[in-house]
N, C-alpha and C positions, 0 to 999 in steps of 0.2 A: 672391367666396368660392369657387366652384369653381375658378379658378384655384390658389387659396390651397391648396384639398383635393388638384389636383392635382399641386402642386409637393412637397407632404407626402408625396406617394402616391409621388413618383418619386424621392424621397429613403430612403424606407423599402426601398424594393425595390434601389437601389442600395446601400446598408447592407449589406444581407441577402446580396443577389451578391457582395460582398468578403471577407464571413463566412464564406460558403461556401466562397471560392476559396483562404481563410487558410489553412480547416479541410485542404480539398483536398490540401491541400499538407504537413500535415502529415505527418512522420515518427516511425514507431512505431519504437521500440529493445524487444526482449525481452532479458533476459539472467537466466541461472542459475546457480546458487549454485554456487560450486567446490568446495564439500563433498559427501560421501557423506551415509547417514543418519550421523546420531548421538545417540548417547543422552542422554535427559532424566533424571536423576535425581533424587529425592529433594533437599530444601532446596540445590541446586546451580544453578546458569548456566552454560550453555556457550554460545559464541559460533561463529557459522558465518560465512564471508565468502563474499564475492562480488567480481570484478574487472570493468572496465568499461573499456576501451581506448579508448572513443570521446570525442570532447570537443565537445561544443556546450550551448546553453544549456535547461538544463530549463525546461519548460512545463506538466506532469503527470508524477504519479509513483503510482503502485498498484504494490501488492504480494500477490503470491501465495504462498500456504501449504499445506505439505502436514505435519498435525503429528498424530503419534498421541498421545494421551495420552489415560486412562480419567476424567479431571476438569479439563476445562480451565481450571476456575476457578482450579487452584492453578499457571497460566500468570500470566507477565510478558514481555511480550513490546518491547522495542523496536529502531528503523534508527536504523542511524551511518553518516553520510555521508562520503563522502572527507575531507571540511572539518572535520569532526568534531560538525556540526549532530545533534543527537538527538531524533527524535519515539517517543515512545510510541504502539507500537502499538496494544496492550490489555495490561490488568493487572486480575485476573479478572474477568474476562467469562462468564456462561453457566452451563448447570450441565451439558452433555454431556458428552459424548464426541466426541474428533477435529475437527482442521482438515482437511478436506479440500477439497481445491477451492474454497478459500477466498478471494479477491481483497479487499485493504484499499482503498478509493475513495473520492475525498473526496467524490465523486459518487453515492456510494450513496445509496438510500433509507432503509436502516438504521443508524442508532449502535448499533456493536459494545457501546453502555456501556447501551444502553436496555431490557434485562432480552428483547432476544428479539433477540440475537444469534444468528447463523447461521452453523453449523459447514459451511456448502457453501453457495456463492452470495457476491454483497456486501455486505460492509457498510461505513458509512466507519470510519475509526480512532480512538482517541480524543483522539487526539493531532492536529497539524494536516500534514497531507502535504506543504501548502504552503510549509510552511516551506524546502520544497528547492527551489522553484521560481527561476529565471535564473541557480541555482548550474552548474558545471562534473561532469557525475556521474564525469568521467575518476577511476578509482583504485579505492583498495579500500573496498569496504561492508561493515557488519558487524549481521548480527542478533544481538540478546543476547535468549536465551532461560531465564528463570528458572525454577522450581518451587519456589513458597513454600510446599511444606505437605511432608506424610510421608504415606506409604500410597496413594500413585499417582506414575505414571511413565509415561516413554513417550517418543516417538524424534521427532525433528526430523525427516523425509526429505528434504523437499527445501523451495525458499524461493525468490523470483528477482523481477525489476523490470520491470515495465512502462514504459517511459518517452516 
């Protein structure tokens, strides 16, 4: 039996050592949006993009937010991938004010849909991130940024990928 416990023990730690050395290895991509701010208006969508020159295969994907608006609940917000893969980011979420410093993470301890979404900090999206993952992120991304209501407004500034 100890035998047994010890070969489980030296299987585990060897696991664990490969995990590490996978993680180790890992390469982080940032990239931002090639738009300026732009304006959110009233029952309209506008769309920002972003380019990505790089080509390998996704393994994680988060997204950062810098969004002023006086009601974000009358936000919709979803990514378009090169491929043309669409996750929903959120579609009203919250009843503050501004995205700022915002990170989408499927990692999060929060769903942005669970009524204590956080306008600063993570939360995951409501949509699934994963759906990009072993995709090629080479080319153009595109946030669609909606405001379904009237009597609040506000500016997209900036948006970009973690990868």
């Amino acid at each position: 039996m100890k035998a047994l416990n010890r070969f489980a023990m030296i299987i585990i730690v060897t696991c664990t050592s490969l995990l590490m050395a996978a993680q180790a290895d890992a390469v982080v991509y940032t990239y931002n949006s090639n738009d300026g701010s732009q304006s959110i208006l009233d029952d309209q969508t506008i769309i920002s993009t972003l380019t990505v020159s790089d080509s390998y295969s996704i393994k994680d994907v988060n997204v950062f937010l810098d969004i002023e608006h006086t009601y974000v609940s009358d936000l919709a917000v979803y990514l378009i991938s090169p491929n043309g893969t669409r996750v929903e980011l959120f579609t009203s979420v919250g009843s503050g004010i501004n995205f700022e410093g915002t990170i989408l993470d499927d990692d999060a301890d929060i769903l942005i849909n669970d009524g204590q979404a956080l306008v600063k900090g993570s939360d995951e999206a409501e949509g699934n991130l994963v759906d990009f993952f072993g995709t090629n992120p080479h080319g153009l991304w595109q946030l669609e940024v909606s405001d379904t209501a009237s009597e609040d407004e506000g500016y997209l500034n900036s948006w970009g990928l973690i990868i």
